[in-house]
Backbone and ligand atoms as CSV (ligand in chain L), in Angstrom:
chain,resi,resn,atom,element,x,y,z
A,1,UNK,N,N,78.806,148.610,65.838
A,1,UNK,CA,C,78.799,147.318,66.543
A,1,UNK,C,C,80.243,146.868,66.737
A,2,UNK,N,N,80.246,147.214,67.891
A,2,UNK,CA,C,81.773,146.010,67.731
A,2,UNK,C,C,81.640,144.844,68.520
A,3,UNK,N,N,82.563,143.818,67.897
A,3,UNK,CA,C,82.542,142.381,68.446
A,3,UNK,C,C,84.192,142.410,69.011
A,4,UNK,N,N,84.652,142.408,69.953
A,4,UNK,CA,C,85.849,142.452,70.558
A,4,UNK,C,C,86.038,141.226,70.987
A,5,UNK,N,N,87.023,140.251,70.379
A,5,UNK,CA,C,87.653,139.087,70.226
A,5,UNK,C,C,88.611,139.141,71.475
A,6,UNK,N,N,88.920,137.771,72.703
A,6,UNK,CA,C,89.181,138.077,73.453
A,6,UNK,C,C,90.679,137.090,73.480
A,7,UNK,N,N,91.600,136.580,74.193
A,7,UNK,CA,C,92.925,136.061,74.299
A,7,UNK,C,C,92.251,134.452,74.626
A,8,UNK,N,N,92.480,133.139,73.988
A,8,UNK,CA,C,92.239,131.994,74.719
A,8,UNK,C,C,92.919,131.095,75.700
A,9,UNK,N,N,93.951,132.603,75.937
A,9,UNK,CA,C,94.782,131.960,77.476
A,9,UNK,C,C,94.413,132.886,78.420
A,10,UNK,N,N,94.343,134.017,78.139
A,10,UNK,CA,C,94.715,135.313,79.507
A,10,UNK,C,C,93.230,136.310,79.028
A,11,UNK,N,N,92.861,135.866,78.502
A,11,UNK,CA,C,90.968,137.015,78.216
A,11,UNK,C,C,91.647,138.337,77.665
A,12,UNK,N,N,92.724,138.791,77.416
A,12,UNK,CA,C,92.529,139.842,76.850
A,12,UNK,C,C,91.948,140.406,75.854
A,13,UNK,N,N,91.751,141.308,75.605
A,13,UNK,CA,C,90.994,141.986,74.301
A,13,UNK,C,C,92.262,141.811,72.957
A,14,UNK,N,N,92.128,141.477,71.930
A,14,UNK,CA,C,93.031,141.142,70.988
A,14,UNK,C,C,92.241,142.073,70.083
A,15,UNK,N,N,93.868,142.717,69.674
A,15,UNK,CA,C,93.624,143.675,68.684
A,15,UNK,C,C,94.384,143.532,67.486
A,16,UNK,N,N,93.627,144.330,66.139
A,16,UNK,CA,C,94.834,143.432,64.919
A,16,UNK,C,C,93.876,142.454,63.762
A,17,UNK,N,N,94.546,141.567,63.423
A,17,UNK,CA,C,93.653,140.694,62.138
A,17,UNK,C,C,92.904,139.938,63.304
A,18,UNK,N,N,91.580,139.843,62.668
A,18,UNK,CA,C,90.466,138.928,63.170
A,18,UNK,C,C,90.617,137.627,63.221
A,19,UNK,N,N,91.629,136.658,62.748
A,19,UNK,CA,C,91.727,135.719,62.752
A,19,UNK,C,C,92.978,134.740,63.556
A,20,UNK,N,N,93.007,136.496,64.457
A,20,UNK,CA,C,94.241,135.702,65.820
A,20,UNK,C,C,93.226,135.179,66.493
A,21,UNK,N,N,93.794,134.401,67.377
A,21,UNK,CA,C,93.222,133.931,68.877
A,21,UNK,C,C,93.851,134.150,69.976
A,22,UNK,N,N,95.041,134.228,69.760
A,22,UNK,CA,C,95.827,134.868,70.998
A,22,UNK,C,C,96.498,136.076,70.728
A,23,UNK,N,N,96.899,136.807,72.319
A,23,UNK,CA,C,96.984,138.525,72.338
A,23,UNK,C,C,98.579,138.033,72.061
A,24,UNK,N,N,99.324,137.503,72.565
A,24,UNK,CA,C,100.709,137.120,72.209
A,24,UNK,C,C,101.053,136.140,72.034
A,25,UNK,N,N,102.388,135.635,71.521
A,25,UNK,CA,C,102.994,134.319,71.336
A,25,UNK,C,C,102.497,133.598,72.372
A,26,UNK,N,N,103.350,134.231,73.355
A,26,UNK,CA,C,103.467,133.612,74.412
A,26,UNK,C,C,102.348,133.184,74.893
A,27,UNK,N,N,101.166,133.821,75.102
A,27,UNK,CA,C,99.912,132.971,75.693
A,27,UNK,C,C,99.706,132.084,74.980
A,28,UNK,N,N,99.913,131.913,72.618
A,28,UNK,CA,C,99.787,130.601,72.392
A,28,UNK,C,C,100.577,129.808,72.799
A,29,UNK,N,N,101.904,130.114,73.304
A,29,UNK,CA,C,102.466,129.108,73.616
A,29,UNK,C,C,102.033,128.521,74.768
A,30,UNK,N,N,101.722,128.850,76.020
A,30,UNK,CA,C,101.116,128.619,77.161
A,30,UNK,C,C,99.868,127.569,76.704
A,31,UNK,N,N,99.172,128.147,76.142
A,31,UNK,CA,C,97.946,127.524,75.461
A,31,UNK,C,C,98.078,126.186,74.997
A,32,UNK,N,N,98.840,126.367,74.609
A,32,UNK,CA,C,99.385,124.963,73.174
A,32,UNK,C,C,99.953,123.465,73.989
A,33,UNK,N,N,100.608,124.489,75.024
A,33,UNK,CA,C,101.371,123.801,75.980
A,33,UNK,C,C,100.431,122.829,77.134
A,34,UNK,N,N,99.303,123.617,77.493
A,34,UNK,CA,C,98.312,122.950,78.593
A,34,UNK,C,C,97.537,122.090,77.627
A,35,UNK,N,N,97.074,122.333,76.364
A,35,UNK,CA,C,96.491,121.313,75.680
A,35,UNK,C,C,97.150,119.671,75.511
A,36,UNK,N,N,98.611,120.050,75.352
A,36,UNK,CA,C,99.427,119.150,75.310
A,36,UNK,C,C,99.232,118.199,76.121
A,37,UNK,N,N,99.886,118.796,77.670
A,37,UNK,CA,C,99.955,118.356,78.611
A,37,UNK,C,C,98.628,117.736,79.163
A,38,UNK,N,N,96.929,118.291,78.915
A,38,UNK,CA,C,96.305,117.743,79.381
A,38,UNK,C,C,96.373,116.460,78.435
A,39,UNK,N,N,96.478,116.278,77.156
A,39,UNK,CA,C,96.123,115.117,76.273
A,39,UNK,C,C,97.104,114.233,76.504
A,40,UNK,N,N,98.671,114.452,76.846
A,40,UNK,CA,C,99.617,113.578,77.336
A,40,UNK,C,C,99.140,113.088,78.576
A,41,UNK,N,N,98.210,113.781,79.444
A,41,UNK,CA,C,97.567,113.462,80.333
A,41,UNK,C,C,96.223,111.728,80.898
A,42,UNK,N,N,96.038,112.226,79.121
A,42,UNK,CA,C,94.472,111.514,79.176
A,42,UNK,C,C,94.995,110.437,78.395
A,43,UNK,N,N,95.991,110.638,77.709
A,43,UNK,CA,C,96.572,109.396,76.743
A,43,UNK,C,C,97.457,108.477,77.678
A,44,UNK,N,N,97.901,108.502,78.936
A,44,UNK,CA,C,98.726,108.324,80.530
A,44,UNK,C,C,97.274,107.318,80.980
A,45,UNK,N,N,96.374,107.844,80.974
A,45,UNK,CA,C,95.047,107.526,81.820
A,45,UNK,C,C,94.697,106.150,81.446
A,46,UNK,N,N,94.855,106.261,80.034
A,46,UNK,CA,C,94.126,105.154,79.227
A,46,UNK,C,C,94.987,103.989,79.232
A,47,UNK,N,N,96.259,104.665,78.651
A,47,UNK,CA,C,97.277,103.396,78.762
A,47,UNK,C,C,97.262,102.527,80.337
A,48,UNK,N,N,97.035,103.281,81.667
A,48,UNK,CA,C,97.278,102.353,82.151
A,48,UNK,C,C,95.942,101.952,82.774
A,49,UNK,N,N,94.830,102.381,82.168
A,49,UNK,CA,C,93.159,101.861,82.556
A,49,UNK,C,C,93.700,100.724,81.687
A,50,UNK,N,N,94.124,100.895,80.594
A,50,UNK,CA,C,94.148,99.633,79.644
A,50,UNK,C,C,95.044,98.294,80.319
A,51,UNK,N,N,96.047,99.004,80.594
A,51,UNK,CA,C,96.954,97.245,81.419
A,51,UNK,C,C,96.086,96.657,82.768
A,52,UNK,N,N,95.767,97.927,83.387
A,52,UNK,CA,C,94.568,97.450,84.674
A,52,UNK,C,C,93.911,96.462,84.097
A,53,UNK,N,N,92.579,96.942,83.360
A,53,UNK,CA,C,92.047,96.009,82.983
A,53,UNK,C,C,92.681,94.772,82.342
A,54,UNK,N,N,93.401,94.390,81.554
A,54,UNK,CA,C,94.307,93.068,80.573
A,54,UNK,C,C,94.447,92.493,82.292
A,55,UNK,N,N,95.367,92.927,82.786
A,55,UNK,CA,C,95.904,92.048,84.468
A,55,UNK,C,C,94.316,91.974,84.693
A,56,UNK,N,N,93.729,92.506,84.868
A,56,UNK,CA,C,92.356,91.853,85.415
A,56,UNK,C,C,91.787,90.298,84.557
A,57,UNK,N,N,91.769,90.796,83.665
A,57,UNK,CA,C,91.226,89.427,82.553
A,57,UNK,C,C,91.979,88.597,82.535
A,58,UNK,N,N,93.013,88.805,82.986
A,58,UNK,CA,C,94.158,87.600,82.793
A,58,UNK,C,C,93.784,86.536,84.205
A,59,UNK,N,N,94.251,87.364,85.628
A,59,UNK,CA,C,93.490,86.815,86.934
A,59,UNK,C,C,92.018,86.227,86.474
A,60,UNK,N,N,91.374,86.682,86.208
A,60,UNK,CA,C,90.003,86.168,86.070
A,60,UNK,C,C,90.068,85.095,85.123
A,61,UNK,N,N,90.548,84.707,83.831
A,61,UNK,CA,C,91.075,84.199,83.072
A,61,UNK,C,C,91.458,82.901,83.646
A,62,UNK,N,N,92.420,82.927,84.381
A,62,UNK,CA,C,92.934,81.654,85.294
A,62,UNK,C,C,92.258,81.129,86.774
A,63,UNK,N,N,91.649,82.029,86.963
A,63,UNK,CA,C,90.961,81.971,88.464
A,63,UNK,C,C,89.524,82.645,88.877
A,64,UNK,N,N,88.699,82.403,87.641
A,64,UNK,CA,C,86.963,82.569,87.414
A,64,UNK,C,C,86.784,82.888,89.229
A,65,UNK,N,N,86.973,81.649,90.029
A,65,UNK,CA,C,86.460,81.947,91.492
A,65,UNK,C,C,87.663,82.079,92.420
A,66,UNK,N,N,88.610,82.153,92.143
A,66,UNK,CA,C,89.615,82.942,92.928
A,66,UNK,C,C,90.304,81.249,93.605
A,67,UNK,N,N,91.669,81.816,94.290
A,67,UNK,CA,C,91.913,80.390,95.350
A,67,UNK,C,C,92.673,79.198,94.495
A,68,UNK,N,N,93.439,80.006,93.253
A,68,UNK,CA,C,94.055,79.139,92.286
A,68,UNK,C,C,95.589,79.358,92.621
A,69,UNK,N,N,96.295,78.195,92.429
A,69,UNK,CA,C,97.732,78.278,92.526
A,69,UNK,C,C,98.154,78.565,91.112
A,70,UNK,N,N,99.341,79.044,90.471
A,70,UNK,CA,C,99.483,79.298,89.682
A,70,UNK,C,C,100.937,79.824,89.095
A,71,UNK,N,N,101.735,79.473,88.475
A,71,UNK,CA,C,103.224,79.706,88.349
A,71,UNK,C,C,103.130,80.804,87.078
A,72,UNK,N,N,104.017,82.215,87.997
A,72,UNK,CA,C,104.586,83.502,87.788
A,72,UNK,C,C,104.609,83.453,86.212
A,73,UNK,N,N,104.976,82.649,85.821
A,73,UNK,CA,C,106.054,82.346,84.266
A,73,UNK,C,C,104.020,82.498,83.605
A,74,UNK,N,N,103.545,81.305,83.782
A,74,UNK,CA,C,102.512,81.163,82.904
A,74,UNK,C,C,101.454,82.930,82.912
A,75,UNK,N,N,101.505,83.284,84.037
A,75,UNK,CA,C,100.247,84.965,83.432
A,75,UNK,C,C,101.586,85.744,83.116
A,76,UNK,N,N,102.767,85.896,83.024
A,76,UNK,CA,C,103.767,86.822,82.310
A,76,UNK,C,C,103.400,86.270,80.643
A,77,UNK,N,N,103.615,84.924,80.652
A,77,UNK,CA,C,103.104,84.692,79.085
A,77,UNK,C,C,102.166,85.081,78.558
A,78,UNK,N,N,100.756,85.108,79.519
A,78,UNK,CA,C,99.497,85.154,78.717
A,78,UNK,C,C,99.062,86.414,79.166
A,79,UNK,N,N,100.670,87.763,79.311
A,79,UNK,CA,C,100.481,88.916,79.031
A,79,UNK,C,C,100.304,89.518,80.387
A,80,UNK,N,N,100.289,89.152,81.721
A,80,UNK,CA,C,100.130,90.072,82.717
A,80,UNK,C,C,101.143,90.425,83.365
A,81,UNK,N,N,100.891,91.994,83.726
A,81,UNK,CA,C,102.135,93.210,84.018
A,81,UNK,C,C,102.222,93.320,85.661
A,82,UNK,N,N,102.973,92.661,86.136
A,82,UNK,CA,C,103.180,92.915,87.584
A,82,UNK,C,C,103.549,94.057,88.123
A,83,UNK,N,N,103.541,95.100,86.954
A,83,UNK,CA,C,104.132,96.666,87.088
A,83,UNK,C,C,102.482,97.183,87.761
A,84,UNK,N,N,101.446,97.314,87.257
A,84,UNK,CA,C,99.964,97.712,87.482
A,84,UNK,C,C,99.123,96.880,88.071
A,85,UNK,N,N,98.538,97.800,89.661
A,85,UNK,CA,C,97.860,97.294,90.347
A,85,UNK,C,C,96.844,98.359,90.602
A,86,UNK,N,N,95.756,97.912,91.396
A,86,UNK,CA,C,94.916,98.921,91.981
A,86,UNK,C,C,95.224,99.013,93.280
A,87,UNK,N,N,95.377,98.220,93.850
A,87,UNK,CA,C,95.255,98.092,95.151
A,87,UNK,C,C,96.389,97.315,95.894
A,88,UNK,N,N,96.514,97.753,97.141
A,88,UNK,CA,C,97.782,96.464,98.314
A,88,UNK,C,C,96.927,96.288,99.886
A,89,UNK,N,N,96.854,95.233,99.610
A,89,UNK,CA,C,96.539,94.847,101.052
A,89,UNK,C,C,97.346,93.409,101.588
A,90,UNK,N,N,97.891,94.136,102.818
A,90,UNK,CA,C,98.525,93.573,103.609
A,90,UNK,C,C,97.740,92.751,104.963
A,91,UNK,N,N,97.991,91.293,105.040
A,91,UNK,CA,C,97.122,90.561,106.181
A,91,UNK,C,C,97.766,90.882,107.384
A,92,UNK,N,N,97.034,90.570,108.516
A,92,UNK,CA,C,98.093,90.763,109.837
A,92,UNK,C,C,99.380,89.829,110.082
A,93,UNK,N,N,98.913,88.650,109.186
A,93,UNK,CA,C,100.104,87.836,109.518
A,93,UNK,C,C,101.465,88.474,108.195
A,94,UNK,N,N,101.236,89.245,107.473
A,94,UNK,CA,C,102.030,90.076,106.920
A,94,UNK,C,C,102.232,89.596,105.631
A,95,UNK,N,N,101.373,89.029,105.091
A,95,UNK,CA,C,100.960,89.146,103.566
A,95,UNK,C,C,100.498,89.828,102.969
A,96,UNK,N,N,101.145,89.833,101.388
A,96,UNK,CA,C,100.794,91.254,100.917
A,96,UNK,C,C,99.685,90.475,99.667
A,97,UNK,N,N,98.810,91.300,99.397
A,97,UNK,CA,C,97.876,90.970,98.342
A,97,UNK,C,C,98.286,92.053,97.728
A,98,UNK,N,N,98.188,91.856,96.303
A,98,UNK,CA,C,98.269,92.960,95.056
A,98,UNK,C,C,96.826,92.666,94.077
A,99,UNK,N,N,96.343,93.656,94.181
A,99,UNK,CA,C,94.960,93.842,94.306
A,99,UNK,C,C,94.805,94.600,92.322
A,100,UNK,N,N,93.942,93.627,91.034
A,100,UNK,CA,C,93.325,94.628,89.896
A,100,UNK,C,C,92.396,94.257,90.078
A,101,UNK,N,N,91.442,95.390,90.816
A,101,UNK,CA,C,90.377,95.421,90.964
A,101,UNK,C,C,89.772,94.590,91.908
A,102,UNK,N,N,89.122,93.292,91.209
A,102,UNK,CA,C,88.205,92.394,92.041
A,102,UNK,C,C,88.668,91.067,92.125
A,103,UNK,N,N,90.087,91.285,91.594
A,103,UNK,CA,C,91.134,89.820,91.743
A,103,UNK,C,C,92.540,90.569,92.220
A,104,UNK,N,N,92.810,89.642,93.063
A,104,UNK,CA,C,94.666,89.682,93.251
A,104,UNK,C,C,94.850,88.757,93.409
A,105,UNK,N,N,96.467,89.183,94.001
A,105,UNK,CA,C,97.147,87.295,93.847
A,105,UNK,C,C,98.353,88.088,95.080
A,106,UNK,N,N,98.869,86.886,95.259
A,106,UNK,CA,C,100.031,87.019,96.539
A,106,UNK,C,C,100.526,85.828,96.040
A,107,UNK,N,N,101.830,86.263,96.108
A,107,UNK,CA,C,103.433,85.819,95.154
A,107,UNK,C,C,103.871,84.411,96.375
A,108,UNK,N,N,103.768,83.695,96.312
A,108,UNK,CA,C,103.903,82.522,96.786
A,108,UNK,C,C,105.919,82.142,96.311
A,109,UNK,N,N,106.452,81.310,97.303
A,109,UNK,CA,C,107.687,80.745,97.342
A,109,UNK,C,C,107.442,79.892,95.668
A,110,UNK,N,N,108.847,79.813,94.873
A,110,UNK,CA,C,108.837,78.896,93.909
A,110,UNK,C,C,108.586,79.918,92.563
A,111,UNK,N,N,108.035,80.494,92.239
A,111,UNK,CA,C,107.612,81.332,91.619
A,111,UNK,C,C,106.433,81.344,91.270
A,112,UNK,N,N,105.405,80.790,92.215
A,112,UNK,CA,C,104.447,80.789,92.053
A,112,UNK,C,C,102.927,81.624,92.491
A,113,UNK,N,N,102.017,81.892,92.084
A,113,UNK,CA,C,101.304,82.641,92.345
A,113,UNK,C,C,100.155,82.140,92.934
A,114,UNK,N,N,99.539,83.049,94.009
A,114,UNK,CA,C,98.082,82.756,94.306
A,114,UNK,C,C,96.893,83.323,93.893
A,115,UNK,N,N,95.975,82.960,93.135
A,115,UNK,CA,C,95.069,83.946,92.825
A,115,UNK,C,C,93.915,84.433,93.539
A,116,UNK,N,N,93.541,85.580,94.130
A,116,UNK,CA,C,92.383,85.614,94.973
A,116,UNK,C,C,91.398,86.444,94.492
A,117,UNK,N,N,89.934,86.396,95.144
A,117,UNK,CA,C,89.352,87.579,94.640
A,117,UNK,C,C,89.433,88.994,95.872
A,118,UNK,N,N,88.671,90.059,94.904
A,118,UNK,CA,C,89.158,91.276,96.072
A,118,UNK,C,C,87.975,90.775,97.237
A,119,UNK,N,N,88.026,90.782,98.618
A,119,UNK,CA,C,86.725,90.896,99.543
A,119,UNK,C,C,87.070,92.177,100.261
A,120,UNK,N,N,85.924,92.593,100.620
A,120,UNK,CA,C,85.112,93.994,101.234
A,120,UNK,C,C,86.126,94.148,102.089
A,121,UNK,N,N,86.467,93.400,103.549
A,121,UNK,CA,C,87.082,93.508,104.592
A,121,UNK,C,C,88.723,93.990,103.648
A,122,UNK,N,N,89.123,94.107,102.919
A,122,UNK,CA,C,90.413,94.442,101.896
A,122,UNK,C,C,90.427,95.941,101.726
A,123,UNK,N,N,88.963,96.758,101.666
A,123,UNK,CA,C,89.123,97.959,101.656
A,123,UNK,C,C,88.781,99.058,102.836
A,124,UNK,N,N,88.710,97.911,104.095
A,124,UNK,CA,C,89.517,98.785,105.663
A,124,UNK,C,C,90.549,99.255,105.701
A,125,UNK,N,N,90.492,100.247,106.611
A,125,UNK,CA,C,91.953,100.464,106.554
A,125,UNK,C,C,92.311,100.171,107.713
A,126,UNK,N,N,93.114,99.661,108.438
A,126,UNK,CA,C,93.331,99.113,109.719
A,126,UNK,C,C,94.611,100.427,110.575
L,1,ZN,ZN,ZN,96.709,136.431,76.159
């Protein structure tokens, strides 16, 4: 009977002590390396699902039904990141909405903010 143990980067047949997993360094290194990279990947994902959402709760937070004025200074305090958005939509008269999710806001003169919610006609593309 043989059980022929195979490479968990490149399928080769690995020969030698039973308790390799890879045919060479180098494929563990390859190996080791994409694991990495996917988990630096998924740990990337979360961090910024995570600020998405916070900027969401924060908008919603101050503006339950949207259509709130609101000064820049106060959602930087109570934690929201003007770095993370989902979305930009621009009006014809050439306003920009910055869109988390199902709230944005458009940066008003003074330092003040507008809060809106997202509507349907926002995800045309013109
Ligand atoms: Zn290999």
């Amino acid at each position: 009977m043989t059980h022929e143990k195979t490479c968990l980067q490149c399928h080769a047949a690995i020969t030698g002590r039973s308790d390799k997993r890879f045919c060479t360094d180098q494929c563990r290194y390859l190996h080791n390396n994409l694991i990495k990279q996917q988990s630096q990947g998924e740990r990337r994902i979360q961090q910024v699902n995570a600020a998405l959402r916070k900027n969401r709760s924060i908008l919603r937070q101050f503006s339950p039904l949207g259509k709130t004025t609101v000064s820049r200074q106060h959602l930087e305090l109570a934690g929201f990141d003007f770095r993370f958005l989902t979305q930009v939509y621009r009006t014809q008269r050439g306003n920009t909405y910055h869109l988390c999710y199902d709230y944005g806001y458009l940066l008003l003169p003074d330092e003040k903010v507008l809060i809106v919610n997202w509507q349907p006609y926002m995800d045309e593309r013109s």
